[in-house]
N, C-alpha and C positions, 0 to 999 in steps of 0.2 A: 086686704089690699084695696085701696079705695082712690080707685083709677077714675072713675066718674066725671069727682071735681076737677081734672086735670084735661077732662075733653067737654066743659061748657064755655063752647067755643060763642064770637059773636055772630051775630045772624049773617051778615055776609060770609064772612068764614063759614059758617054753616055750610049756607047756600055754595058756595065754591067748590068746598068738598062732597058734598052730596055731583055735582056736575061732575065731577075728575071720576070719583066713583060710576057713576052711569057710563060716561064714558069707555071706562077700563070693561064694565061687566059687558055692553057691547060689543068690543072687540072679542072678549072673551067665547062668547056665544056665534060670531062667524068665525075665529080660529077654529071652533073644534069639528068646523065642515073641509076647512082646510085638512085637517090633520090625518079626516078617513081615506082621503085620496093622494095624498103626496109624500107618500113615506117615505121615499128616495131621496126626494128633495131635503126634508127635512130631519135626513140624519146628516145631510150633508150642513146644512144649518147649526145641527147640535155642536157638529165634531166644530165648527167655527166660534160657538159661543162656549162649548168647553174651555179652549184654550185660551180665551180671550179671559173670560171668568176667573181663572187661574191665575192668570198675567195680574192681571188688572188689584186683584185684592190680596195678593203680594206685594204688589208694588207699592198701592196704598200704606203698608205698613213697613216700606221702607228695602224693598227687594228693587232690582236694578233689572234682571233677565225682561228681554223684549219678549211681545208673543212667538216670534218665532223660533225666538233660543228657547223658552219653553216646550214650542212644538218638539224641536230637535232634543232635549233632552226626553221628553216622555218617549220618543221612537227608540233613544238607544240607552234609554236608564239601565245603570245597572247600582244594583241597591247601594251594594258593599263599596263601593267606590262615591257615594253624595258626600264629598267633603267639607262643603261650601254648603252655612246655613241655607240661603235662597235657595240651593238647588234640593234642600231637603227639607224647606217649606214648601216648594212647589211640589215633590212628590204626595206630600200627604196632605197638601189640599186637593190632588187629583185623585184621590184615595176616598179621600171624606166626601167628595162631588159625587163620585161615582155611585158611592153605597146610595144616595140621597138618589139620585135619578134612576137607578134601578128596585130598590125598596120603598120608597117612601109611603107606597099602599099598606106596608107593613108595619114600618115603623112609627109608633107612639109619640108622642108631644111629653115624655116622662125625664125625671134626672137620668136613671141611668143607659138611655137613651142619648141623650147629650154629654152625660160623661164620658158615653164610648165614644162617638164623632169627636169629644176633644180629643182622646188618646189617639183615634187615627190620624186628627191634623197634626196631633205633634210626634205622632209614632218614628219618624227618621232623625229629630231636632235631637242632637245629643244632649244638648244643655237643660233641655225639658223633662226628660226620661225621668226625676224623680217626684215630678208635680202632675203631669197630664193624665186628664180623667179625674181629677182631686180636685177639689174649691181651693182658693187661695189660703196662705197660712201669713202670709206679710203683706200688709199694706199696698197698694199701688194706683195707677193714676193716669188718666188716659191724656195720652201723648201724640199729640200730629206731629206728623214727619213730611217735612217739603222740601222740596227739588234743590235749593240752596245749601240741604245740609242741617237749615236750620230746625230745632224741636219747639214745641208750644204746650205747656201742658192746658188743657181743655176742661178738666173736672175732675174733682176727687172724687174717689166711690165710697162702696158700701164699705165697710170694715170689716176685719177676715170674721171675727163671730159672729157677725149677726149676716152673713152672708148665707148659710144652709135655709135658714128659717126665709129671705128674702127670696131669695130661689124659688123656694116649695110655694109660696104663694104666689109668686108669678106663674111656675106654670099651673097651678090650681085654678087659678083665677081664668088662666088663657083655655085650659080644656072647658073649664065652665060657661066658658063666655062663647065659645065655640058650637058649644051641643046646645047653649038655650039660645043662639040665632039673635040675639034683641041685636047687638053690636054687628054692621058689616064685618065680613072676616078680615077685608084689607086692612078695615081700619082694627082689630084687633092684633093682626099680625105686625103694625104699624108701632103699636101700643109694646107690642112684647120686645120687638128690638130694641125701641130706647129703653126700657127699664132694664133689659138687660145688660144695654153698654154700661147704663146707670149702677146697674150691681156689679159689674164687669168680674164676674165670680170666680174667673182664674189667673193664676200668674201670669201666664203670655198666651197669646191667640184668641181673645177675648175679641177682635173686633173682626177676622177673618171667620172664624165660629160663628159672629151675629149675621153677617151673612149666608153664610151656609143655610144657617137655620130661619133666615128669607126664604131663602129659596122652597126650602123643606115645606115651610106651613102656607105656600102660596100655590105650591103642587100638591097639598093635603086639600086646598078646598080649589082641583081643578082649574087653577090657571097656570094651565099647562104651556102656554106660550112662554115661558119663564125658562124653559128647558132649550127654546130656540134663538135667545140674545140672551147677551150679557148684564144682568142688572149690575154687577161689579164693575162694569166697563162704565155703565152712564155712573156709578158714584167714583168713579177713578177721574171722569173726568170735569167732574163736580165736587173735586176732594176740597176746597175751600171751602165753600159753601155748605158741604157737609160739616167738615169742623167747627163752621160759625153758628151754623143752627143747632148743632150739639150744646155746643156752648153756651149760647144767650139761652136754651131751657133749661138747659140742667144748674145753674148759675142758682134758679130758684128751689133747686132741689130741697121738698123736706118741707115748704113755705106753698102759703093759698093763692102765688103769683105763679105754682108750677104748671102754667098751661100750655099742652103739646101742639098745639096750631101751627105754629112755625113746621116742628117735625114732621108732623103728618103733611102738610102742604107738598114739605119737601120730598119727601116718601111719594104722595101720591105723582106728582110731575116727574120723577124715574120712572114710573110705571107707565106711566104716559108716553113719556120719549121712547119706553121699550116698546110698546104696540106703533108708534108712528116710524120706527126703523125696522119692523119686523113688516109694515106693510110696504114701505120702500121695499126691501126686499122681494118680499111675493110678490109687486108687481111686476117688478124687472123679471121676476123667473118667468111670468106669465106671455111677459113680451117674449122670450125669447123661444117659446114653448113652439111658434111659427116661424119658418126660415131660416133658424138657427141648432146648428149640428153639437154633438157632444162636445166636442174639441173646444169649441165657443163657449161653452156653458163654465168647462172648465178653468178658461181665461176669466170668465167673469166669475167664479166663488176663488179665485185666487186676489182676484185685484179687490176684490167684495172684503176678504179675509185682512187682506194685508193695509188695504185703505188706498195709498199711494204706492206706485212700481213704476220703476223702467223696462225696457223692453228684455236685458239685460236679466232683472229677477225672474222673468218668466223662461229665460232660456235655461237657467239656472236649474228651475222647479221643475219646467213641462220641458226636459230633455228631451223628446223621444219625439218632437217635433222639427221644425225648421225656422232657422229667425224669419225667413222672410214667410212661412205660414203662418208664424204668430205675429207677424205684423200686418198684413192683411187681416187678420182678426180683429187684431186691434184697430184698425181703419173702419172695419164695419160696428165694434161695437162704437165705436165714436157718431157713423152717420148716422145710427138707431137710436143716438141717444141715451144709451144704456151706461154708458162710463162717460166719465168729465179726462177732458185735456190740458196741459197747461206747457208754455215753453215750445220749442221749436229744436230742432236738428237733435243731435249727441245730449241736447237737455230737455227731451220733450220727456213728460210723464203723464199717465195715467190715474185716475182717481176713480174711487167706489163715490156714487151718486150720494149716498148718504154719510160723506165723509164731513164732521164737523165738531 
C-alpha cells in the first residue's frame, strides 16, 4: 500500500498542517494535567459527549432520534422491545463506544478486532444479523443522506474480492507506520479513515464504524480529550463538507491526482474545534468553581448538554427544585457570564456559550 504519494502535499499545505498538528499536541499535553485532578467534572463531560457522539453519527447516517430521546432511550432500553431500526442502531453504537472507552489499552489495531466492533454496532439491527463482523459479499457505494430526504451517492468502493487483501494492508501498513513513529499518528489515523470509507469493507455501518475507529486509534496514541467531546458532533455538523471533501478526493481514486490534503485539513480542523470547545468548557467550570453552588453547576452542564432551554426544560429535568430557584440561577449564570440569553418574557431562552 503505497500511501506516501497521496500525502506530498504542497509546501504551504505542508506548513498548515504541520501548525494544526502543534496546535492539537499542545492542547494535548495541558489536558492531561487537567485530567489528574478533575475527575468529577470530567465524567460529567464524558456522560455529555457519549450521547451526543451517539446522536450525532446516527443521525449522519440518516437516524432522526434527538440527543435526548437517545439519552431517554439508553435510561429505560429494554433489548427485546428495539423495534425501530434507529433505536437499534443507537443501542449498538452505545455498545461499540463503550468497549472502545473502556478497553481500548487492550485492544489491538487487528481484523478481527474490527470485525467484533462491527458485530457489536450491528448486534440489535435485524436486517444486519447475516453480514455483521463479515467483509461485504455485494457491491456498494457510499451514500449522503440530507435533511431534505434527499440521497447523493459520493464514491464507488473497493469491490467485494479484492476487499480482505485491501483491508490487511491497511491495517498492516497503519500498525507499521504507528511503531516506526516517521508519520504523526493524527495524520496516520487521518490516513486510515479515508482509505477505509474508501474500502468501505462492509455491507452497512461502514461510516458509523470509521468513526468509532477515530475515536479508538486517537485514545491508542493518548489523545484522551477525545473521550470528553464529541468528534461525531463537530462532523454532524459539518456533514456537507464532510461529503464534499470525501468526494472531490476519492473522485481520484486509483490515479497520481489521489492527494489527501483536502481530508486531512478537514480531519485536522474537527480536532481543532474539539480542543477549542473542550477549553470553553473548562473554563466556564473553572469560573464557576468560586461563588458558585452544586445546584448552579447543575443548571450549567444541563443547558452546556442541551445547547438551548427554556426555563420550563429545566423544571422538567431538575424537579426536585423550584421554578423560581432555577430562575434565580439562571439570572446569576447570565450576570457571570457564563450562559447567553436571547428573547424576553414566556420566550426568553437560555444558551451554552459555545453554542454554534
Amino acid at each position: 500500500m503505497d500511501v506516501l504519494k497521496k500525502i506530498v502535499f504542497q509546501p504551504e499545505i505542508f506548513q498548515e498542517i504541520i501548525q494544526k498538528l502543534s496546535k492539537i499536541d499542545s492542547f494535548k499535553g495541558g489536558w492531561k494535567l487537567i485530567q489528574n485532578k478533575e475527575k468529577r467534572y470530567l465524567k460529567e463531560l464524558r456522560d455529555i459527549a457519549t450521547i451526543q457522539s451517539i446522536g450525532s453519527s446516527t443521525r449522519i447516517e440518516g437516524a432522526t432520534l434527538t440527543d435526548e430521546e437517545v439519552k431517554q432511550l439508553l435510561k429505560s432500553v429494554k433489548i427485546s422491545k428495539l423495534d425501530k431500526r434507529e433505536e437499534q442502531e443507537v443501542v449498538g453504537y452505545y455498545e461499540a463506544l463503550e468497549v472502545i472507552l473502556e478497553n481500548y489499552n487492550e485492544i489491538e489495531l487487528t481484523e478481527r478486532y474490527i470485525h467484533q466492533l462491527h458485530s457489536i454496532l450491528l448486534k440489535y439491527s435485524s436486517k444486519d444479523q447475516r453480514h455483521k463482523g463479515q467483509y461485504k459479499s455485494l457491491s456498494n457505494q457510499v451514500v449522503a443522506n440530507y435533511d431534505d430526504g434527499n440521497q447523493k451517492v459520493i464514491f464507488r468502493t473497493t469491490e467485494p474480492h479484492l476487499t480482505a487483501n485491501e483491508m490487511l494492508d491497511l491495517i498492516t501498513w497503519a500498525n507499521t507506520q504507528l511503531e516506526q513513529k516517521r508519520l504523526h499518528p493524527i495524520l496516520i489515523t487521518s490516513i486510515f479513515v479515508y482509505e477505509f470509507l474508501s474500502i468501505h469493507p462492509y455491507q452497512d455501518g461502514n461510516g458509523r464504524l470509521s468513526r468509532l475507529l477515530t475515536t479508538f486509534l486517537l485514545l491508542k496514541q493518548d489523545y484522551n480529550f477525545v473521550e470528553y467531546v464529541s468528534f461525531e458532533h463537530i462532523i454532524e455538523n459539518r456533514k456537507d463538507m464532510y461529503y464534499r471533501v470525501l468526494m472531490e478526493t476519492q473522485k481520484y481514486r486509483g490515479t497520481e491526482d489521489e492527494i489527501l490534503d483536502k481530508w486531512v485539513l478537514f480531519f485536522l480542523n474537527c480536532l481543532n474545534n474539539m480542543t477549542e470547545k473542550l477549553k470553553v468548557k473548562y473554563e466556564t467550570y473553572n469560573n464557576l468553581k468560586v461563588g458558585t453552588n452544586d445546584r448552579q453547576k447543575e443548571v450549567l452542564v444541563y443547558i452546556d448538554q442541551h445547547k438551548t432551554v427554556q426555563i420550563k426544560d429545566l423544571e422538567n429535568s431538575l424537579s426536585q427544585y423550584s421554578r423560581n430557584t432555577l430562575k434565580k440561577d439562571l439570572q446569576y449564570l447570565v450576570k457571570e457570564g457564563l450562559i447567553l440569553t436571547t428573547g424576553s418574557g414566556r420566550g426568553v431562552r437560555y444558551h451554552a456559550k459555545d453554542t454554534a
